[in-house]
N, C-alpha and C positions, 0 to 999 in steps of 0.2 A: 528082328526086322522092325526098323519103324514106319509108323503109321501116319501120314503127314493129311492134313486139312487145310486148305486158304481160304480165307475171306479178303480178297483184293476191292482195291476202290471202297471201303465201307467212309461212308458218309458222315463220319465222327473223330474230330482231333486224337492225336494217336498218344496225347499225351492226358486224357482223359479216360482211356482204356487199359494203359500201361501199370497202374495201383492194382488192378483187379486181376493183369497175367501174372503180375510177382506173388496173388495171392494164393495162384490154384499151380505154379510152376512145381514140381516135389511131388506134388500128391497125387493120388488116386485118381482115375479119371470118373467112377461115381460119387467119390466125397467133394473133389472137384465143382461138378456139376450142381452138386447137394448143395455149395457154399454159394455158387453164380444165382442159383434160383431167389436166395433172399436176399438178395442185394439191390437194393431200389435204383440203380444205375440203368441208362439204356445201353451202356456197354457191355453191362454184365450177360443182357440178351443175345448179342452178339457176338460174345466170348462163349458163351455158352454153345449156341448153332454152331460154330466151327468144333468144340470138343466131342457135341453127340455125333458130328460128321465123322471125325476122324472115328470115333468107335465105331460107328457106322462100316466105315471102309476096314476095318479089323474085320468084324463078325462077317464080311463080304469076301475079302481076301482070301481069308484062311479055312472057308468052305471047300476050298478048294483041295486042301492037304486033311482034309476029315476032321480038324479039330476047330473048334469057334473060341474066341478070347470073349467073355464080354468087360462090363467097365470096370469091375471089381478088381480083373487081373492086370489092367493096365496103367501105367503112369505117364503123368503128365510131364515128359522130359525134359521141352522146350516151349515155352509160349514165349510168342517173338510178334511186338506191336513195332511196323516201322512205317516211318509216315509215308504218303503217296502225293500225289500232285494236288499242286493248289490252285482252285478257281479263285478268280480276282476280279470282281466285283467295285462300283464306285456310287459312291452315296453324294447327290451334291450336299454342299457346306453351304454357309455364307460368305459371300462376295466373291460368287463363282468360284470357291474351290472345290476341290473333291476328295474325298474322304476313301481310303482304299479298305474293304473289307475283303477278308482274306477266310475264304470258304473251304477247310482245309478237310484230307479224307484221309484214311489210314489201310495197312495192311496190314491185316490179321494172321496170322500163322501158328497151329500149334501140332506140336508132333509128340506122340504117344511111341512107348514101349514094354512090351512085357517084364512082368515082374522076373523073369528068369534070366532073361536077355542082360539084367541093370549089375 
């Protein structure tokens, strides 16, 4: 069974977040999380919220079948940055022109599976 987490609409170019999914996509979902935390990015903060979610919704899930996964046993199968709508913004110039600034947001997504399942 996988385990999916979104962070839609996140407030940060999707193309600044996407170095940090290709980092933690394979692995573990606590070495994972172990590599997000020293990463001086405000992505990395980000990436991270959505992975402890998705273990989150594991250890929630599967309370219900008597057995709990936590992060040790899970991996990181998909981490998926895709971008979302852009606000568009205008700055004047000189001699009345205007300058478009382009305020862009991303969607987060990352989906976990047990190490049994892979």
């Amino acid at each position: 069974m996988a385990y999916r987490a979104v962070h839609r609409y996140a407030r940060i170019s999707a193309r600044k977040v996407r170095p940090l999914a290709d980092l933690v996509r394979g692995k573990f979902a606590d070495e994972a999380l172990e590599m997000l935390r020293y990463q001086p990015n405000r992505g990395a903060r980000m990436l991270e919220k959505v992975i402890k979610s998705a273990v989150g919704s594991a250890q929630d899930i599967d309370q219900n079948s008597g057995r709990s996964y936590g992060a040790e046993e899970l991996v990181v199968v998909d981490a998926r940055i895709d971008g979302g709508p852009i606000m568009k913004r205008f700055r004047p110039m000189s001699r009345g022109q205007a300058f478009t600034i382009l305020k862009r947001s991303s969607h987060i997504s990352v989906e976990l599976k047990r190490l049994e399942e892979l």
